[in-house]
N, C-alpha and C positions, 0 to 999 in steps of 0.2 A: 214209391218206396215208403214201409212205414216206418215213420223216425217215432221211436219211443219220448213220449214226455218223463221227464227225473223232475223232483224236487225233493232236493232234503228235508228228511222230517228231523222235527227237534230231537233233540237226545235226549233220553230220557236221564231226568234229574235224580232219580234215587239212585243211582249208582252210589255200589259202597265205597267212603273215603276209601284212599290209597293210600299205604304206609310206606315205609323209603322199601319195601320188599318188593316192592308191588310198581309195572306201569300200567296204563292204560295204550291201550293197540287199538287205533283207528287202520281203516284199512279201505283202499278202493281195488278193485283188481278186474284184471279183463275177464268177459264171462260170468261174472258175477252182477246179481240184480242190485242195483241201489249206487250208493258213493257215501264216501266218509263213513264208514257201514262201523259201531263199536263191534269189538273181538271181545272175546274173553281177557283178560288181564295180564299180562305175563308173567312172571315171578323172576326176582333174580335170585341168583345161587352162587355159591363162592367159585372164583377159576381167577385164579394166582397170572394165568399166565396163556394169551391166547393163543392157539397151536398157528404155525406159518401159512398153513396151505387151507385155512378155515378163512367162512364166510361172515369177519368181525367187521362190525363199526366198532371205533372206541373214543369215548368222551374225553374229556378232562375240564374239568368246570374252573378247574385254579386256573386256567387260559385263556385270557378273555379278549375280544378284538372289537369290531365297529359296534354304536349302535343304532339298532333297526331304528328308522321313522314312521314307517309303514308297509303295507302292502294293500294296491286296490286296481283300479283300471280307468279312463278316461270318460268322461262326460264330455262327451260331443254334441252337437247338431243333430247326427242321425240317432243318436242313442236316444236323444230328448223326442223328436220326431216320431220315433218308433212307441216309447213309452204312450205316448200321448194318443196314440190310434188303440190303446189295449184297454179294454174293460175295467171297472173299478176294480172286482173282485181281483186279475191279474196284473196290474200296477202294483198290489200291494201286497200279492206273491211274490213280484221281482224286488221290492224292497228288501221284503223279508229277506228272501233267498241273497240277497249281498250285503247288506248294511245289518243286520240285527247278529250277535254275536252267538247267542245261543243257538237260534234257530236258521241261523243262514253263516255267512263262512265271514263274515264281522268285516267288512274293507274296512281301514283304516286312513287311507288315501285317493287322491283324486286329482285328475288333471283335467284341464279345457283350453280351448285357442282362442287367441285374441284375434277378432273378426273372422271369415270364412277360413278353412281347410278343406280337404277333397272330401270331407264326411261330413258338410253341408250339401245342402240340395239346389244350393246356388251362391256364387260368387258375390261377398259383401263386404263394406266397411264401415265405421265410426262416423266418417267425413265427408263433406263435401269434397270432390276435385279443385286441386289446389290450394288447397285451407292449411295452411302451412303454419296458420296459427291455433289450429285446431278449434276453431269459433264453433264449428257444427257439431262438433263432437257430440256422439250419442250411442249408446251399447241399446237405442232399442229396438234393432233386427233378433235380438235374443230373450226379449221380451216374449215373445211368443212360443217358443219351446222349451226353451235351455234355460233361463232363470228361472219356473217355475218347474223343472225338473231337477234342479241342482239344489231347490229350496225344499221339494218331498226326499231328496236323500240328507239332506241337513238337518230335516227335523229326525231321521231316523239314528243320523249321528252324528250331532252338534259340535263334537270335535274335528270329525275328519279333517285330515291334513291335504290343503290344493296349494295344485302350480299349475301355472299356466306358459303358456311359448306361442309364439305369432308363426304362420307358416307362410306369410309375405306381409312385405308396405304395401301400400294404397298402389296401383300402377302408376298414378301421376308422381310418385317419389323414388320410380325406377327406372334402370338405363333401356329396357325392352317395352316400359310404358304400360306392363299386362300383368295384372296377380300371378298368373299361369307362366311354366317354363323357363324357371328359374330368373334369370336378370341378376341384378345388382342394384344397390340401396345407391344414391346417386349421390355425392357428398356435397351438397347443400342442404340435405334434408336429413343429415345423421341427426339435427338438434331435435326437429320436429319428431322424428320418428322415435327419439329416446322418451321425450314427454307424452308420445301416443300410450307407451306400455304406463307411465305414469296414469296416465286419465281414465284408461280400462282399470287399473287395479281400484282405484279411488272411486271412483260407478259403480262396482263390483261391492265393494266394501259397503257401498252407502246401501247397497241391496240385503246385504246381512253376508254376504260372502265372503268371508277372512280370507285373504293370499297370502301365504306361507313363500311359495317360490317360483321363480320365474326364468326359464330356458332365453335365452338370446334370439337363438332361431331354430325351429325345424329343419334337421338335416340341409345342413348350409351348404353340403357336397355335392348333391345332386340336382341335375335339374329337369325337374316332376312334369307330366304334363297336369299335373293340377298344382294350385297356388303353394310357390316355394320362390328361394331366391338364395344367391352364394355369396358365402363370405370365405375369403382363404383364413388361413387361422393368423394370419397379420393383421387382415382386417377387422374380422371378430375381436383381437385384442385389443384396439387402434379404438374400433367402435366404443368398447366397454370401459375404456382407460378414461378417454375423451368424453365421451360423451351421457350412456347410460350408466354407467356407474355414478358420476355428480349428479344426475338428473336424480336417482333414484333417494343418494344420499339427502340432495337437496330439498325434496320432497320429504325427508322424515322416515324414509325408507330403509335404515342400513339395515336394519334385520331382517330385512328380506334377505333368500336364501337363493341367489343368484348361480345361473349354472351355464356353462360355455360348453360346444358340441353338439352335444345332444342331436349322435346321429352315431352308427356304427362300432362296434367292438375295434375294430383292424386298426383303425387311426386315431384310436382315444387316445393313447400314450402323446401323441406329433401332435393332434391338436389342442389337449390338455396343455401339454409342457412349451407349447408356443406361448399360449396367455399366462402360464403358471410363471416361467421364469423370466416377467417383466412383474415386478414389487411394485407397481404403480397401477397394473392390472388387477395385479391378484389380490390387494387389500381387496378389492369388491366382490372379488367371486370365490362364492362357498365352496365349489365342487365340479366336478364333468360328467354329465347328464350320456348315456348311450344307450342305442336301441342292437336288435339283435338280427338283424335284415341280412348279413352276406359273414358266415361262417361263425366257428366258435371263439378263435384269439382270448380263451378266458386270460391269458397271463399276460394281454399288456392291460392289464384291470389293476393287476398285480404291482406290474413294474413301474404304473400311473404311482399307484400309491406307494411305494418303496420310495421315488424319487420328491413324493410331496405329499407326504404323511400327515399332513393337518388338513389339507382339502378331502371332501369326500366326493365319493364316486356313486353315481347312484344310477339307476335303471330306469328309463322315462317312457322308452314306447316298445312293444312287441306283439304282431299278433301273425296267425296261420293264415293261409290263403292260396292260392282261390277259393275263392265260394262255391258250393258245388253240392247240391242234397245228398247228392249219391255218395259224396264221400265222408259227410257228417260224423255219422257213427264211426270210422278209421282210428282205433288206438294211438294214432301219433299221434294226433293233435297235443292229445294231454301229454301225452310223454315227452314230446317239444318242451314243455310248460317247465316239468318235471327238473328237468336235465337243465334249461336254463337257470330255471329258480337257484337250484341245487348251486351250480358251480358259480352262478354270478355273487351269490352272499358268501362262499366260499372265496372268493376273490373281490373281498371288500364292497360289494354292496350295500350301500345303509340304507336302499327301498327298494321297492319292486313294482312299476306299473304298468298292466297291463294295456293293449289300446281300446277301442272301443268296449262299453260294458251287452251295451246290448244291439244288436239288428236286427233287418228286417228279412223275410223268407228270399229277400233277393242278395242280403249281404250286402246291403245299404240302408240311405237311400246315401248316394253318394253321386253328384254331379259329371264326373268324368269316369263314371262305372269301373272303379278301383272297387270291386266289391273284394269282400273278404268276410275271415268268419270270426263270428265272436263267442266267447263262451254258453251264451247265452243269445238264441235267436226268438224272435215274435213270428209266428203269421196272422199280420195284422189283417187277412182276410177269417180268419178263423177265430182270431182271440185266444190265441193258443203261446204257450211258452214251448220252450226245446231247449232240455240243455245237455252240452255237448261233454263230455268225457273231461275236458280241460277248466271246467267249471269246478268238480273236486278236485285236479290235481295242484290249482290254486288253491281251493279252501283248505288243504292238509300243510299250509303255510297260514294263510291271512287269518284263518279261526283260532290258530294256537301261538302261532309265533307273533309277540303284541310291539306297540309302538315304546320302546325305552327297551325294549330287548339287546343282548348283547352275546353276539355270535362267540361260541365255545370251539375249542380245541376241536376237531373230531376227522378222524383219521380211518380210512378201509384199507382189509385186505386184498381186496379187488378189486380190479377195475368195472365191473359189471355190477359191483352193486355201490352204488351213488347214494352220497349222505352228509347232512351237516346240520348241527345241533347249535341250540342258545337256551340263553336262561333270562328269562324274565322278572319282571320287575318285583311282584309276587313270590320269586324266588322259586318255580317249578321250572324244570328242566323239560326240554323240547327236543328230540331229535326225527328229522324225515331222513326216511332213507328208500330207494325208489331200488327196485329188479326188471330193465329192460327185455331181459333174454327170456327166449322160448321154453325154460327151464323154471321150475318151483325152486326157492335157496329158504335155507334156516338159516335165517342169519342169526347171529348174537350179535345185541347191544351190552359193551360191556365197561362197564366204568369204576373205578378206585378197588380193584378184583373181585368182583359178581358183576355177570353177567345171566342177560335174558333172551331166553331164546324165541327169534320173530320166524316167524311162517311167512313168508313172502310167495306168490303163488308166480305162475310165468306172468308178466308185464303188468306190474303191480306199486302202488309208492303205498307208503306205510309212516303214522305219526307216531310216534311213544312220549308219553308224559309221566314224568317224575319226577 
């Protein structure tokens, strides 16, 4: 099959300022060559009053609700892996292309795991077996890929915002004895295991890697056949009350930006609101971290937050799958992206991160062949880059919509055309707005009475800035 190579070229910088008349229309669309492609500019024009049966977005900038932290994608093992087999020249391609803000789609965030996950290429820890006092402790199995892949994205963007989450203990500190196929944390070793995430951040840190925040566990529901482990949401609170919570504190840690869950839409409300409404818990924890693995449920996003409006709700893991060349190029991918993004900041999201940033032409390398696809694939037989449709349907967020951003009022006439708008720090207004359907729509963006009329082609997301 031949899978067409994309990379974004830079925009070009003379583009004429914009007046409040005027937005700028990025555009990607199915059919069409390129992504993030600039349009011509729109114009807005006076309309008092948008008709019922029209295809409006509408702003309101006096509306203002969470604000954004970031948006980016995971540094894993396979990702560092993969990097690490690709040529100078394309290393510094795929740089570009995520972390440089002009000429690539700007990440602003980043996540990685504390010792192996199923997107290593084999199963590892910190410790010796049985080192309860953590004597052996050593992060340098990441020596070798991942810190010196997480240090070339750090010099590209020296702010980026990381969290990190463990996807099991050591086997010796669980009830099935095996990283793999879920278990349970055995409770003699809640203490050790709470100072294990202390000792990784502080290793990390002395490496030049700041931790902003840290997930409890990966998907504490399920149990994986690659390295995972369950906590019911008693436990997780019981664990974070007791245990990781004073650890973290006592360590000098409370700004760390602690998050419980961090697994599925459907039971974020039940497992939020289990730790949220014990006041002994919830001093420690900032937020409930969710991924987007079994349906939409955007509204208990909602109802999380209605019921506990100072914690925030953020987005930690999401990606397409199976891996599969043949279905590469498939418009859903991005429109997946699209549709997520869209309603997750819509329903109080304050990040957005993607999982893996980049793989390999297998959709790994991943030890228990959980392959999948990432926005961005290598064939590290080739030295070649691929990027996949879901690469700009992320960037028509992460390039324009910045970290201090603050989600705006914004409201459609239909249900077919998807949209939600912020304003930035800078004080430029942001809206995407996405047309799944087999149909072209003009839509208007229409805000304080002028509106501008968008050209949306059939299965198309579209940025305006103003």
């Amino acid at each position: 099959m031949q899978i067409r190579t994309l990379f974004i070229a830079a925009l070009a910088l003379s583009l004429p300022a914009l007046g409040q008349e005027n937005a700028r229309f990025i555009l990607t669309a199915k059919g069409k060559s390129g992504g993030l492609s600039e349009q011509t500019p729109v114009r807005f024009r006076a309309l008092e009053q948008p008709e019922e049966a029209s295809f409006t977005v509408m702003v309101d900038p006096t509306q203002r609700f969470q604000t954004i932290v970031g948006i980016g994608g995971a540094l894993t093992d396979a990702a560092a892996e993969t990097f690490a087999k690709l040529p100078a020249d394309k290393q510094e391609e795929f740089l570009t292309a995520h972390y440089d803000r002009e000429k690539g789609i700007g990440y602003s965030l980043g996540r990685t795991h504390i010792h192996s996950c199923d997107f290593s290429s084999h199963s590892y820890t910190y410790t010796a077996d049985g080192d309860k006092e953590l004597k052996t402790f050593s992060i340098e199995p990441d020596r070798k890929y991942r810190l010196p892949f997480i240090k070339r994205v750090l010099e590209r963007n020296p702010n980026l915002t990381m969290f990190v989450s463990p996807w099991s203990p050591p086997a010796w500190m669980k009830s099935n004895h095996d990283m793999l196929k879920g278990g349970k944390l055995l409770p003699e070793f809640r203490a050790a295991w709470a100072q294990y995430y202390v000792r990784f951040i502080e290793a990390y840190e002395e490496e030049g890697v700041r931790i902003w925040g840290l997930t409890v566990q990966n998907e504490p529901a399920a149990t994986q056949t690659w390295e995972s482990c369950i906590f019911t949401g008693e436990e997780e609170r019981d664990f974070v009350r007791d245990f990781l919570g004073p650890a973290l504190h006592k360590a000098g840690r409370k700004d760390l930006k602690l998050m419980v869950w961090d697994h599925n839409r459907g039971l974020a409300y039940q497992r939020g609101a289990t730790v949220l409404s014990d006041p002994e818990a919830a001093r420690y924890v900032w937020g409930t971290a969710f991924h987007w693995y079994v349906g939409d449920m955007f509204e208990t996003l909602s109802r999380l937050h209605d019921a506990f409006p100072n914690k925030a709700i953020f987005f930690s893991e999401g990606c397409n799958y199976p891996f599969s060349w043949n279905t590469f190029e498939d418009w859903k991918w991005g429109e997946n992206y699209g549709h997520s993004m869209i309603n997750d900041f819509n329903h109080w999201a304050t990040g957005w991160t993607d999982w893996n940033v980049l793989l390999d032409e297998e959709g790994g390398p991943n030890h228990v062949k959980n392959f999948c696809f990432a926005p961005v694939h290598a064939d590290t037989r080739k030295g070649t880059l691929h990027y996949q449709n879901s690469y700009y349907y992320i960037g028509h967020f992460s390039k324009y919509v910045r970290p201090g951003a603050q989600r705006l009022a914004c409201t459609s006439t239909q249900a077919d055309l998807e949209a939600t708008a912020f304003e930035n720090t800078d004080g430029s207004k942001v809206a995407v707005m996405m047309n799944r359907t087999d149909k072209a729509q003009n839509a208007d963006l229409w805000v304080n009475g002028k509106a501008a009329k968008v050209p949306l082609p059939p299965h198309s997301i579209a940025t305006l800035l103003w």
